[in-house]
C-alpha positions in Angstrom: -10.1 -11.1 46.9 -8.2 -12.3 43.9 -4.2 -11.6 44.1 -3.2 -9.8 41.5 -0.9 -12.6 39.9 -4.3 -14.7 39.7 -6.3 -11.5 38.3 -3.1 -11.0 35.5 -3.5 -15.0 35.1 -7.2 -14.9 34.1 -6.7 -11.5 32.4 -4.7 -14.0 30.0 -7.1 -16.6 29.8 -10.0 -14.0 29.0 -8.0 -12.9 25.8 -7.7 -16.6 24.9 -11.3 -17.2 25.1 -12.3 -14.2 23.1 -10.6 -15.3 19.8 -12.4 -17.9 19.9 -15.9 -16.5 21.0 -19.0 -17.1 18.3 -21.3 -13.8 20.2 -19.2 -10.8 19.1 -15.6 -9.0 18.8 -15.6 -7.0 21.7 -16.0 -10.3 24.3 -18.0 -13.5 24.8 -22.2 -12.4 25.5 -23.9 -13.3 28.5 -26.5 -16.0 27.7 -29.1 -14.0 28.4 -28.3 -11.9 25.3 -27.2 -14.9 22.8 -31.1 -16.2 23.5 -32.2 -13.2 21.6 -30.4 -14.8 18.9 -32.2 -18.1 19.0 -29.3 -20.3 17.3 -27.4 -21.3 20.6 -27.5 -25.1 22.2 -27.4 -26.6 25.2 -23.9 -27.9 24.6 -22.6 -24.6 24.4 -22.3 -23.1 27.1 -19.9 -23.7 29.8 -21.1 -23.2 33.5 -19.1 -23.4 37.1 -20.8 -25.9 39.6 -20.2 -27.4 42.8 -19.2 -30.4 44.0 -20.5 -32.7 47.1 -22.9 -29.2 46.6 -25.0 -30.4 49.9 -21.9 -30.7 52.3 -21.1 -28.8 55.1 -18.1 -28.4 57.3 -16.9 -31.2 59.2 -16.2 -30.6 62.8 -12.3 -30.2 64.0 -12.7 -32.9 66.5 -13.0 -35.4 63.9 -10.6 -33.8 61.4 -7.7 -34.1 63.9 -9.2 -37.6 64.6 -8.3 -38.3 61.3 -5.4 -36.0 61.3 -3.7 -38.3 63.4 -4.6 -41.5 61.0 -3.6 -39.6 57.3 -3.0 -35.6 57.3 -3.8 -35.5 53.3 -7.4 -37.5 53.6 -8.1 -35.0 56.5 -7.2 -32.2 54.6 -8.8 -33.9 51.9 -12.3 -32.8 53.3 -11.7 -29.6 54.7 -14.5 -28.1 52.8 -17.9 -26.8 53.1 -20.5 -25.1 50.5 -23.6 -22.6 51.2 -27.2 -23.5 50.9 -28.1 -24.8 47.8 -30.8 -22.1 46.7 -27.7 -19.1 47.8 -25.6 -21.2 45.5 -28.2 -20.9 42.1 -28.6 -17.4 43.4 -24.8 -16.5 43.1 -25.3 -18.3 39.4 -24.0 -21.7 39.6 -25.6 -24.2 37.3 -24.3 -27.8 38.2 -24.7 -29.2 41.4 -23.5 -33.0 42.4 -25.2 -34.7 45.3 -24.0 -38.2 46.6 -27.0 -41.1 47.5 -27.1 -43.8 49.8 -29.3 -46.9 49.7 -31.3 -47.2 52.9 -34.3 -49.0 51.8 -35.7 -50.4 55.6 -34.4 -46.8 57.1 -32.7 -45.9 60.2 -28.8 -47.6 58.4 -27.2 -44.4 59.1 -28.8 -42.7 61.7 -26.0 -42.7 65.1 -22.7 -41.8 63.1 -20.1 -42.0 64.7 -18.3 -39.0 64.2 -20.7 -37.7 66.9 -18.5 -39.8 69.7 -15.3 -38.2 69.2 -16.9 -34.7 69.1 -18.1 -35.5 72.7 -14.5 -37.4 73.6 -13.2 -34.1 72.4 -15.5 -32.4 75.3 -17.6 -30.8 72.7 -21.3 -30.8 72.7 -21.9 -31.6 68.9 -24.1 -29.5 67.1 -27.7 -30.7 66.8 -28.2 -33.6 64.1 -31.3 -35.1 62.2 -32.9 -33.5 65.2 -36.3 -34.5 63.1 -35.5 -37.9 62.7 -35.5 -38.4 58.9 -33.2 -41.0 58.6 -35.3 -43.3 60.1 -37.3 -42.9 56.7 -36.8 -45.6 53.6 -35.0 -44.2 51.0 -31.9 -42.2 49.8 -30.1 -40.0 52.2 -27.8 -37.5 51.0 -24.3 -36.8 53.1 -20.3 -37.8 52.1 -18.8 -40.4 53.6 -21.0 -42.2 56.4 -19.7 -41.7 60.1 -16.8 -39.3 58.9 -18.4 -36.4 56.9 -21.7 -36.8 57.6 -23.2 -33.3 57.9 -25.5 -32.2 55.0 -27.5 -29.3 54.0 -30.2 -32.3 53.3 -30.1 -35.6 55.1 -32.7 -36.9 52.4 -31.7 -37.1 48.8 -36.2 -35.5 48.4 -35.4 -32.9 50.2 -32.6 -31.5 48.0 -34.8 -32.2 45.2 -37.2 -30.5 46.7 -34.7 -27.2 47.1 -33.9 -27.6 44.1 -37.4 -27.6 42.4 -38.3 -24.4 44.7 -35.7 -22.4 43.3 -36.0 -23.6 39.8 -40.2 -22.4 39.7 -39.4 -19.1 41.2 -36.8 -18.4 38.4 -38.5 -20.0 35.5 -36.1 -18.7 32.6 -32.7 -19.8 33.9 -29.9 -21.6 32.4 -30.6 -25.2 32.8 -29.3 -27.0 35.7 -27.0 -30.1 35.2 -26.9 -32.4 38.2 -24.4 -35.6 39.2 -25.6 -38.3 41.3 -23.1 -40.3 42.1 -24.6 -43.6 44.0 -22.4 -44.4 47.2 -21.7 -47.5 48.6 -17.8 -48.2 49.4 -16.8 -49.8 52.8 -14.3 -47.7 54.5 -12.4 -49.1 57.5 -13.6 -48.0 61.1 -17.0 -47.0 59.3 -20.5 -48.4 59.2 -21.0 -50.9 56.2 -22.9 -49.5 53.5 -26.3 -51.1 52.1 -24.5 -51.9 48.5 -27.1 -50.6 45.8 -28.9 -52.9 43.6 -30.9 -52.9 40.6 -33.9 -51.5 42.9 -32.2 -48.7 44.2 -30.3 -47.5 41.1 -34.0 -47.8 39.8 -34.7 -46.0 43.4 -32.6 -42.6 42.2 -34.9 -42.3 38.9 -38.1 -42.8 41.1 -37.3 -40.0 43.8 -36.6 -37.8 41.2 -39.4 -38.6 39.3 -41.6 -38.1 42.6 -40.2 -34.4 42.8 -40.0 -32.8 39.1 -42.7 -34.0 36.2 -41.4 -34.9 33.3 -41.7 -31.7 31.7 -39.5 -30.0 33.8 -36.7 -32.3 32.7 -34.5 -32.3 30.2 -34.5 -36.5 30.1 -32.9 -38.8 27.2 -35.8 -39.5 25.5 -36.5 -35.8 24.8 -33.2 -35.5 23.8 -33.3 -38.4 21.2 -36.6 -37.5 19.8 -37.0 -39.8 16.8 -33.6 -41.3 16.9 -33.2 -45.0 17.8 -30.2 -44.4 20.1 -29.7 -41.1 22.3 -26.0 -41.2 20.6 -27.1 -40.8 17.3 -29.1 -37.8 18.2 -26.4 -35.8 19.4 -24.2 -36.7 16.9 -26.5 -35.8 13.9 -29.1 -33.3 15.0 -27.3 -32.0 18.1 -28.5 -31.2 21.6 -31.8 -28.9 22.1 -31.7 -25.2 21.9 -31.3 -23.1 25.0 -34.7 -21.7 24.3 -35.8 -24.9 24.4 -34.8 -26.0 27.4 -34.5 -22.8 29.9 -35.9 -23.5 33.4 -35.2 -27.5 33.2 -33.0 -29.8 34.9 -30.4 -32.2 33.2 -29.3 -35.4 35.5 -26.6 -37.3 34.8 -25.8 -40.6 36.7 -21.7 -40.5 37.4 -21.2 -44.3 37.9 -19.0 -47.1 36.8 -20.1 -49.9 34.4 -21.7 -52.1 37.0 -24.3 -49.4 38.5 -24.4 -48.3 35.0 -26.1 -51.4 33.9 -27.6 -52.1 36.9 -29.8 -48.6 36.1 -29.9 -49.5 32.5 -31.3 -52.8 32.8 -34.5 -50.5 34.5 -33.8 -48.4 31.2 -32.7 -50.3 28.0 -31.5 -47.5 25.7 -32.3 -45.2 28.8 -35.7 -45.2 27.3 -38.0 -43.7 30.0 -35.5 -42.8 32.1 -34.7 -39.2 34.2 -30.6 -39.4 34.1 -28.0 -39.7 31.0 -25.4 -41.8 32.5 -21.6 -42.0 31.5 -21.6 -43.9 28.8 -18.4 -44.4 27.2 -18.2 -42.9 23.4 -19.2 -45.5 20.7 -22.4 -46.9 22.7 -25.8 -45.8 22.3 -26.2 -44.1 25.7 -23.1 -41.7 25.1 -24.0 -38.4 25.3 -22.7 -36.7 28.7 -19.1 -37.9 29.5 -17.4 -37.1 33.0 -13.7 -36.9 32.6 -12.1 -34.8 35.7 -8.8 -33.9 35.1 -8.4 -31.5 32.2 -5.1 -31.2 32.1 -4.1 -34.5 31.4 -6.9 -35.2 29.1 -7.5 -32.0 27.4 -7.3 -33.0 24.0 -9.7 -35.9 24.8 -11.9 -33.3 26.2 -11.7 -31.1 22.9 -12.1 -33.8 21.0 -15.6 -35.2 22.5 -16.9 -31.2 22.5 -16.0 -30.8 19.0 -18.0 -34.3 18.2 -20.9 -32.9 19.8 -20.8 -34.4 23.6 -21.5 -32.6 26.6 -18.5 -33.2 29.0 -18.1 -32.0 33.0 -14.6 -32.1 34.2 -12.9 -30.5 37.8 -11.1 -27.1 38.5 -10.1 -28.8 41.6 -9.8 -31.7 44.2 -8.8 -32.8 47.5 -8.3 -29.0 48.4 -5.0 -29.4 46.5 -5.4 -26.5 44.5 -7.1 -24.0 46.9 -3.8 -24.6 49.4 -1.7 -23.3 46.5 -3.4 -20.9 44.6 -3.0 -23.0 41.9 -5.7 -21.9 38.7 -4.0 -24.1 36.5 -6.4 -27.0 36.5 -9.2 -24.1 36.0 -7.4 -22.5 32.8 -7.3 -26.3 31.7 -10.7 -26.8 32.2 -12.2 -23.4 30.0 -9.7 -23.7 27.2 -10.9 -27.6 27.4 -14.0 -26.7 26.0 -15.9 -28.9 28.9 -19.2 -27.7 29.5 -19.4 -27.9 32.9 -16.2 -27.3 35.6 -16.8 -28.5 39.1 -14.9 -26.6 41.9 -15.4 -26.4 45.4 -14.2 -23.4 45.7 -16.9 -20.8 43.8 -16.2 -18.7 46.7 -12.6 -18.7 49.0 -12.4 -20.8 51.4 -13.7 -20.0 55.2 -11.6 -22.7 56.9 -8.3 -21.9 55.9 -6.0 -18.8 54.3 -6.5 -19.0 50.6 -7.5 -16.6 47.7 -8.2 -19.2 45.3 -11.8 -18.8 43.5 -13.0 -20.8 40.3 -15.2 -17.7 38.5 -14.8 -16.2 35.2 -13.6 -13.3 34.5 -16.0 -11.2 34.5 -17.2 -12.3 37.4 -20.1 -15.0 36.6 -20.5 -18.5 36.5 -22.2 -18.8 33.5 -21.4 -18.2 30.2 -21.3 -19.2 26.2 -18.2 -20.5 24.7 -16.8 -20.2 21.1 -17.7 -22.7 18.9 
């Protein structure tokens, strides 16, 4: 349950956002009810996601493990999130899942996490118990040997969830999805396979084995007759909701180099499945990731008012569900962002906290003012 100096708190906010709501003057419409209208976007509404949406908890053993090493990076991951289909069904509409390259199979299949569960005389709970990560491809967990538990081990199979869910509720909001593409060498852990131009091309071809084109909302569809997808969204705008209910949006959350190692697949992001985060000015800006919304609201407001979509964080590292803090949240709605990441749609189950990222009244999707 909410305290009440967090329900006072987004009492506030709610007043806030209704002075500047475009649906009516007694409060901001569900989106179901501004459709009837016909005249809203894709860009604006604003939706509460999840981040690292496949992972689950990570046993004690190896938190005290790394307890012993750095209390804050343990702490750090002290988080878990519900299936993905019970997380559409509460009304989330972003999800973020993290890839690894495995393209000769069986790279990540003994972590090692397992061994100190054991040391810790604990018979570890059962694991790829059906041996898919001996299959080529993408697998789909947090940081290999440390936080390796996942809803899906394959990056198909939460594409596969995903599409499920998305045919047996044909009208909903669309569904905006990060993939970030992991490959970082951490001490004391196995060496990732680094990702190359075939599996940055990889991500687009799993996806593309999953969903048809027609269930996707891609860049090409998006940019119509423009010659760059920038120009599009800058001069005509995004599609309308109607438009695009029951689709999927991906974006690709990299840096410059996987970036261009996917674009060089995709010059102009021509035939692609994912926007990428491309910085404003270039011809594949469109969807811009900028996390922290307090330090870069105006930024944020700036790139909404231009006509960008933008996804930023309510929260990180657990830092705010330990305090209670909403802050970051309030920063993130009056921000104007489109989508706000949390990890914490629902209070925590693995230690005392009341935080909760949900509006106020009580959903995770609605439209913002204009």
């Amino acid at each position: 349950m909410l305290s009440s100096k967090n329900i006072q708190k987004l009492l506030v906010l709610s007043l806030v956002l209704l002075t500047t709501s475009c649906a009516s003057d007694d409060g901001a419409s569900p989106i179901g009810n501004a459709l009837d209208d016909g005249c809203e976007c894709l860009n604006d509404i604003q939706v509460i996601g999840s981040h690292n949406s496949y992972k689950m908890a990570v046993e004690q053993p190896i938190l005290d493990f790394i307890a012993q090493l750095d209390q804050t990076l343990a702490q750090s991951i002290e988080y878990e999130h519900i299936p993905l289909s019970d997380q559409l069904d509460l009304g989330l509409r972003n999800l973020e899942f993290d890839v690894f390259y495995d393209p000769e199979g069986g790279h990540y299949t003994n972590p090692e996490g397992l061994e100190v569960v054991q040391d810790a005389g604990i018979t570890p709970l059962p694991y790829d118990e059906d041996n898919v990560l001996e299959d080529l491809g993408l697998k789909m967990f947090h940081t290999q040997d440390v936080d390796f538990r996942s809803h899906h081990l394959l990056f198909t199979d939460g594409l596969e969830e995903l599409k499920q869910w998305s045919d047996r509720n044909p009208t909903h909001t669309p569904i905006i999805v990060l993939i970030n593409a992991k490959d970082a060498t951490i001490p004391l852990t196995t060496n990732p396979v680094p990702f190359d131009v075939g599996g940055m091309k990889l991500i687009d071809d799993e996806i593309s084995s999953v969903f048809d084109v027609n269930q996707l909302i891609t860049p090409d569809f998006v940019k119509n007759d423009h010659s760059t997808l920038e120009g599009a969204i800058l001069t005509d705008g995004w599609p309308s909701l109607e438009e695009v209910k029951g689709k999927i949006l991906f974006v690709l959350d990299e840096d410059i180099t996987k970036t261009d190692m996917y674009l060089s697949s995709f010059p102009g992001l021509q035939g692609a499945t994912m926007f990428v985060n491309a910085i404003e000015g270039t011809p594949e800006a469109a969807f811009r990731i900028i996390n922290n919304p307090i330090f870069n609201q105006e930024k944020i407001q700036q790139l909404v008012a231009q006509g960008y979509m933008v996804r930023t964080r309510a929260d990180s590292e657990t830092i705010e569900a330990r305090t209670n803090d909403l802050s970051r949240f309030e920063a993130a709605i009056t921000s104007g962002a489109q989508v706000i990441s949390t990890d914490y749609y629902l209070p925590s189950k693995l230690f005392n906290s009341e935080y909760q990222v949900i509006f106020i009244d009580g959903s995770y999707e609605r439209l913002q003012g204009e």
